[in-house]
Backbone bond lengths (Angstrom), bond angles and torsions (degrees), N, CA, C in turn:
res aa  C-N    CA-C-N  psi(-1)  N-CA   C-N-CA  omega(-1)  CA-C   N-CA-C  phi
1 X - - - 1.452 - - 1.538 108.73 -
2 X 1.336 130.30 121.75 1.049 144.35 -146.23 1.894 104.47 -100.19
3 X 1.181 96.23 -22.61 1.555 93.36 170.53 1.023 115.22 -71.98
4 X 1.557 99.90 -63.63 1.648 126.79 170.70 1.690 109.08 -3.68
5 X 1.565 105.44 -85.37 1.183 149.68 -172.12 1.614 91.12 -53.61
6 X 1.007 149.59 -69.33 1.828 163.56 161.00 1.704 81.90 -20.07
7 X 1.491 122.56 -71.21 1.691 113.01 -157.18 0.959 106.43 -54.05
8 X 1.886 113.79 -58.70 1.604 123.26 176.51 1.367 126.67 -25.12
9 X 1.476 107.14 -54.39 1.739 116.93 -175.30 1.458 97.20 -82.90
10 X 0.861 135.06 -14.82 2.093 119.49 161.79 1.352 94.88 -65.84
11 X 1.485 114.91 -76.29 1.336 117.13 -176.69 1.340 126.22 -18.87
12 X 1.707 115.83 -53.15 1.082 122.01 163.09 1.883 136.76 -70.63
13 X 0.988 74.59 -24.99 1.709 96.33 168.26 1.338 113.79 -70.71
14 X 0.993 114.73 -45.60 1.553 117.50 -166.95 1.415 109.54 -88.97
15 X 1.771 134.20 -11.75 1.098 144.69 -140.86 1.508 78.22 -120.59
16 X 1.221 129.15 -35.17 1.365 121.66 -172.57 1.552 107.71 -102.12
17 X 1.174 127.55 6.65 1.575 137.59 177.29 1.473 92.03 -105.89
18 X 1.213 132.82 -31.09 1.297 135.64 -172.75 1.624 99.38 71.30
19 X 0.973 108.66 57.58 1.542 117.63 -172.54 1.558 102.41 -100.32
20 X 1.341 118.52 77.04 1.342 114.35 -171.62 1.656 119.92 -67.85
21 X 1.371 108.91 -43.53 1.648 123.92 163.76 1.611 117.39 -27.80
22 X 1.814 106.16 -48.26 1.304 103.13 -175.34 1.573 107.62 -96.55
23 X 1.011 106.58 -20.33 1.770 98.38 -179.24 1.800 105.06 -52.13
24 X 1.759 89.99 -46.42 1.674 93.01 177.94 1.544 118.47 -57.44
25 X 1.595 107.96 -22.97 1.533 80.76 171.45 1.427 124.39 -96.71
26 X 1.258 109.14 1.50 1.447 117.40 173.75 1.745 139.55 -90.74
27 X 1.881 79.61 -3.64 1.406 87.39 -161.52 1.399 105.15 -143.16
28 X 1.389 142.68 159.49 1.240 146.29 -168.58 1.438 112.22 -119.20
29 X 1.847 132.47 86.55 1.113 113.74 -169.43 1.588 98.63 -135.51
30 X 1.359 120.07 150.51 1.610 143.93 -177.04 1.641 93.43 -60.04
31 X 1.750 107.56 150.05 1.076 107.75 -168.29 1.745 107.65 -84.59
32 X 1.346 130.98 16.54 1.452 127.75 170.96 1.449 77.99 -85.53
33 X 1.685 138.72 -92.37 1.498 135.61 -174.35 1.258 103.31 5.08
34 X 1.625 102.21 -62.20 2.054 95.94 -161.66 1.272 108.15 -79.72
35 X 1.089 133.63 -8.54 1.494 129.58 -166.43 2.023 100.21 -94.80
36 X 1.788 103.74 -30.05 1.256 98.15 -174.69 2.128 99.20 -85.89
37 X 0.769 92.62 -31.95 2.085 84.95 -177.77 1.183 99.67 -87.66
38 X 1.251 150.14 13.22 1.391 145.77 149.62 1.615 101.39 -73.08
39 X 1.498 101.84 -44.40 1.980 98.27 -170.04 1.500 94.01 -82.10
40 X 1.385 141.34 -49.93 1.291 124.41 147.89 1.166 141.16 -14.89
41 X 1.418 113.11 -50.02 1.902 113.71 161.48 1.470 114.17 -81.90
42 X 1.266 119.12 -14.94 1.641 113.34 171.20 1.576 119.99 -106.79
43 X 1.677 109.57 -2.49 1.747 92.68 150.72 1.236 96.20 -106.27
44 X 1.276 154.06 12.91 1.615 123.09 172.54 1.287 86.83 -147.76
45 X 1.997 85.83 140.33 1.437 112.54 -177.48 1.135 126.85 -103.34
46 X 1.735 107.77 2.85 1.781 127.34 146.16 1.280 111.72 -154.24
47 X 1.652 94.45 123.73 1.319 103.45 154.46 1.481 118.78 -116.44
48 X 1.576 101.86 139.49 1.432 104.17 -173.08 1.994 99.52 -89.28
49 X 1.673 112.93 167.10 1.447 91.81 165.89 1.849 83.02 -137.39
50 X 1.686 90.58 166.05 1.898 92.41 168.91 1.328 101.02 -90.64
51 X 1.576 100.84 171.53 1.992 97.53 171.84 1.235 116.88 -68.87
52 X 1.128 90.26 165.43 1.665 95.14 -172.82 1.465 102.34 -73.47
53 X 1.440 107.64 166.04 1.475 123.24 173.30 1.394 88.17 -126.69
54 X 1.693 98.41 128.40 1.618 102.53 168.56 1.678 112.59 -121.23
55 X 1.371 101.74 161.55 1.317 114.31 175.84 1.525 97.43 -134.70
56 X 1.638 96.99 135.24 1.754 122.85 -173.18 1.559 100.39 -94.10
57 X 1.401 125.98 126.14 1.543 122.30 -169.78 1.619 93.68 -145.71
58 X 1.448 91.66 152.93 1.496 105.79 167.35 1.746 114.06 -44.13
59 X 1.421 99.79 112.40 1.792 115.80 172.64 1.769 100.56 77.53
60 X 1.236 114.33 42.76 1.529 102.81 176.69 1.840 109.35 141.73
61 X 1.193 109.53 -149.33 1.513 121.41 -173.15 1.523 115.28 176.41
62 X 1.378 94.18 132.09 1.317 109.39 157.06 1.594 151.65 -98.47
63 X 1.536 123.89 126.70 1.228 106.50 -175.14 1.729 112.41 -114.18
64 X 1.569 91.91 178.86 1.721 82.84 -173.92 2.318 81.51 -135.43
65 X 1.301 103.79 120.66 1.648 98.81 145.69 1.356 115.27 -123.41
66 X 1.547 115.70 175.56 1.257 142.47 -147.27 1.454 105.98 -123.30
67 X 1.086 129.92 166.59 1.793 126.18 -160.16 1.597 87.54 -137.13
68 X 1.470 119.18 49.15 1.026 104.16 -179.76 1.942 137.21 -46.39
69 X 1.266 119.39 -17.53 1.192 122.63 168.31 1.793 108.44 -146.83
70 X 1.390 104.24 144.39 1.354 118.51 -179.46 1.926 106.92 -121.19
71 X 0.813 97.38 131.25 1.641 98.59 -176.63 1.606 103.29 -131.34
72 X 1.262 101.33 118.05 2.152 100.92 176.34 1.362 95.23 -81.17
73 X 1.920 72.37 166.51 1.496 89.94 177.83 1.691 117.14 -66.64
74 X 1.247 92.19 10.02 1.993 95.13 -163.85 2.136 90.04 -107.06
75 X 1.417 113.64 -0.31 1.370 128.49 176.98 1.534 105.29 64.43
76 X 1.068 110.50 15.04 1.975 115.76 140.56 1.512 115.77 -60.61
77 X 1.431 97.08 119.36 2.024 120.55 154.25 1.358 81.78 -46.10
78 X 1.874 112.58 150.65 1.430 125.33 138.57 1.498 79.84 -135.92
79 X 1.799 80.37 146.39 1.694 103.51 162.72 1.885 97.40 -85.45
80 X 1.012 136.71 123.66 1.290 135.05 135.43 1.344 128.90 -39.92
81 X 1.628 112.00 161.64 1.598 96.12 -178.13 1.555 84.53 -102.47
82 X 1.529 98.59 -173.91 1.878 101.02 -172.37 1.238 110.82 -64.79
83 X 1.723 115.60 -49.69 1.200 114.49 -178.27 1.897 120.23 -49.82
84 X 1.192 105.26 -18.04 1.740 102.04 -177.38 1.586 101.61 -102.89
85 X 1.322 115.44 -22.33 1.914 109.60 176.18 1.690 106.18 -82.23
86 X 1.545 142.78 -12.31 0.928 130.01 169.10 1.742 109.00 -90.79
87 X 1.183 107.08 150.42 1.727 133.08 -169.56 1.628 80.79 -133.75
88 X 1.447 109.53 125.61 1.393 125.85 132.50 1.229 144.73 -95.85
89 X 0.971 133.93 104.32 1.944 128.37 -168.80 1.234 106.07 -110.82
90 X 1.234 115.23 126.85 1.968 127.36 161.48 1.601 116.38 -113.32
91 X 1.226 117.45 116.71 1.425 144.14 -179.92 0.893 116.56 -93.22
92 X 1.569 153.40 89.54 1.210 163.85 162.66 1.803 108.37 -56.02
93 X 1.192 114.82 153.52 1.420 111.18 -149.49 1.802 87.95 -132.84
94 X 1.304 109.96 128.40 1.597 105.42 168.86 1.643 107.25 -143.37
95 X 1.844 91.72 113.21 1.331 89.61 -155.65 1.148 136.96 83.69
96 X 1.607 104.26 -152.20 1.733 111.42 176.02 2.005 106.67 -90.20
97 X 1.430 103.08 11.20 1.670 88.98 177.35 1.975 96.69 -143.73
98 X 1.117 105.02 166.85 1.414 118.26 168.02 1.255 123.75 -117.82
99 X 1.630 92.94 157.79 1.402 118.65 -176.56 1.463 127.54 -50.69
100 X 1.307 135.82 173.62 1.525 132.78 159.74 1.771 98.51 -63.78
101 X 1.353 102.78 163.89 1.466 117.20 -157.50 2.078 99.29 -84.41
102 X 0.436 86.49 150.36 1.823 75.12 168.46 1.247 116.03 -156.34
103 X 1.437 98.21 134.07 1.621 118.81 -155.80 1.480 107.04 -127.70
């Protein structure tokens, strides 16, 4: 699905620009979410992510990416623990187009 796939790569784009402004407009997340990827974009000055893996579900889809590399601002690797390298996103589907991403 070609939209699908279009939201995903902003999503991902912007998550690795640390583009917090646009994630917000793309995406629907609780204010602990924003308070934790705000401190995420201000201790590391790259994060890499893997592609997403999606799953197609009744009324929408879900994906899962990976934080494959974290780089501080001090240009230290951190390994993450799992719980902070997985990203979950659920996309609700209306119609022929979808929703903002929600995380």
């Amino acid at each position: 699905d070609k939209p699908l796939q279009a939201l995903l790569d902003q999503f991902h784009q912007a998550y690795e620009r640390r583009d917090l402004p646009k994630l917000l407009t793309i995406t629907e997340m609780n204010e602990e979410r924003r308070r934790n990827v705000d401190e995420m974009f201000r201790t590391y000055k790259s994060l890499k992510l893997s592609p997403a893996t999606v799953k197609l579900e009744d009324g929408g889809a879900s994906a899962i990416l990976l934080i494959e590399s974290a780089i501080t601002t001090a240009g230290e690797s951190v390994d993450l623990t799992p719980i902070a390298k997985k990203i979950k996103l659920h996309i609700a589907r209306q119609g022929d187009s979808w929703d903002k991403i929600v995380w």
